[in-house]
C-alpha positions as CSV (number, residue, x, y, z in Angstrom):
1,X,79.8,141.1,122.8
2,X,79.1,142.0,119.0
3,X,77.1,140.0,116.9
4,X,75.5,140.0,113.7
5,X,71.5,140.0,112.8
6,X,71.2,136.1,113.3
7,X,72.8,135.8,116.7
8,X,76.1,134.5,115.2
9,X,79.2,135.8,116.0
10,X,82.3,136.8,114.0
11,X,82.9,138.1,110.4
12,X,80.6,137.3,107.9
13,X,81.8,136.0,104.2
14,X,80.2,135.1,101.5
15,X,78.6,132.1,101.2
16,X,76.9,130.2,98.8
17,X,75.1,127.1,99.7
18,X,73.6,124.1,98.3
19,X,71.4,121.5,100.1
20,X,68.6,119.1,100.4
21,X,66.3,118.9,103.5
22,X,65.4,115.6,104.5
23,X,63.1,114.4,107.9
24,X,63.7,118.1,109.5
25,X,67.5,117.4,108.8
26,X,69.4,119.5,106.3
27,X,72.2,117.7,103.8
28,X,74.3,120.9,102.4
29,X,75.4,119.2,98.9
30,X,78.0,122.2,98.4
31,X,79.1,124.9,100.4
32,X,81.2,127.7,98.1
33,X,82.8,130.3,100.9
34,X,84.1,133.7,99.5
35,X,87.8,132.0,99.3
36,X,86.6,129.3,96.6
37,X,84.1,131.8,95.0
38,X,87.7,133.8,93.9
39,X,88.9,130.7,92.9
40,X,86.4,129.5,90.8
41,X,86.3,132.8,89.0
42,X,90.0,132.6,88.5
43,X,89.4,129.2,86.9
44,X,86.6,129.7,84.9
45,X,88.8,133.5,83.7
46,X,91.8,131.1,82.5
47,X,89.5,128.7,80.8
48,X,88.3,131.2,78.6
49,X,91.6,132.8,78.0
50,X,92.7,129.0,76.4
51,X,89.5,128.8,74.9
52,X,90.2,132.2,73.2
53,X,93.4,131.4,72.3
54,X,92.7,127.7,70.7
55,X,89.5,130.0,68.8
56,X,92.4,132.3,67.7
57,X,95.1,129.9,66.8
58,X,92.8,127.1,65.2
59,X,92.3,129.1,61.9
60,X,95.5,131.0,61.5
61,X,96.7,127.2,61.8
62,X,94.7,126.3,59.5
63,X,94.8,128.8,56.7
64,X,98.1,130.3,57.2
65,X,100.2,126.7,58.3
66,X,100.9,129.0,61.2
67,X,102.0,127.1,64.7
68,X,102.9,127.2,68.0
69,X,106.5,127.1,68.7
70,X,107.4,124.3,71.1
């Protein structure tokens, strides 16, 4: 049977991990898999696009009267 280096089994993903280790116990605070590392970056990626927009239309709005069409 294949495994990987550690002894585990199966496909590996990316894995980001937070935790705290208390009386030889370990607490994982976070866990951030490959799935919600794409997802994340897809969120922080639209942020910025609104950010850069509001940065964009905030002084054409305020010099030119220009606005948004709703």
């Amino acid at each position: 049977m294949p495994g990987n280096a550690d002894g585990s089994v199966g496909r590996k993903t990316c894995q980001l991990a937070v935790g705290i280790e208390l009386n030889n116990q370990v607490y994982t605070l976070f866990m951030l898999t490959s799935n919600s590392l794409i997802l994340l970056y897809l969120l922080m990626a639209i942020l910025e696009t609104l950010s850069l927009i509001a940065l964009i239309h905030l002084p054409l709005s305020i010099f030119t009267g220009w606005r948004f069409q709703t």
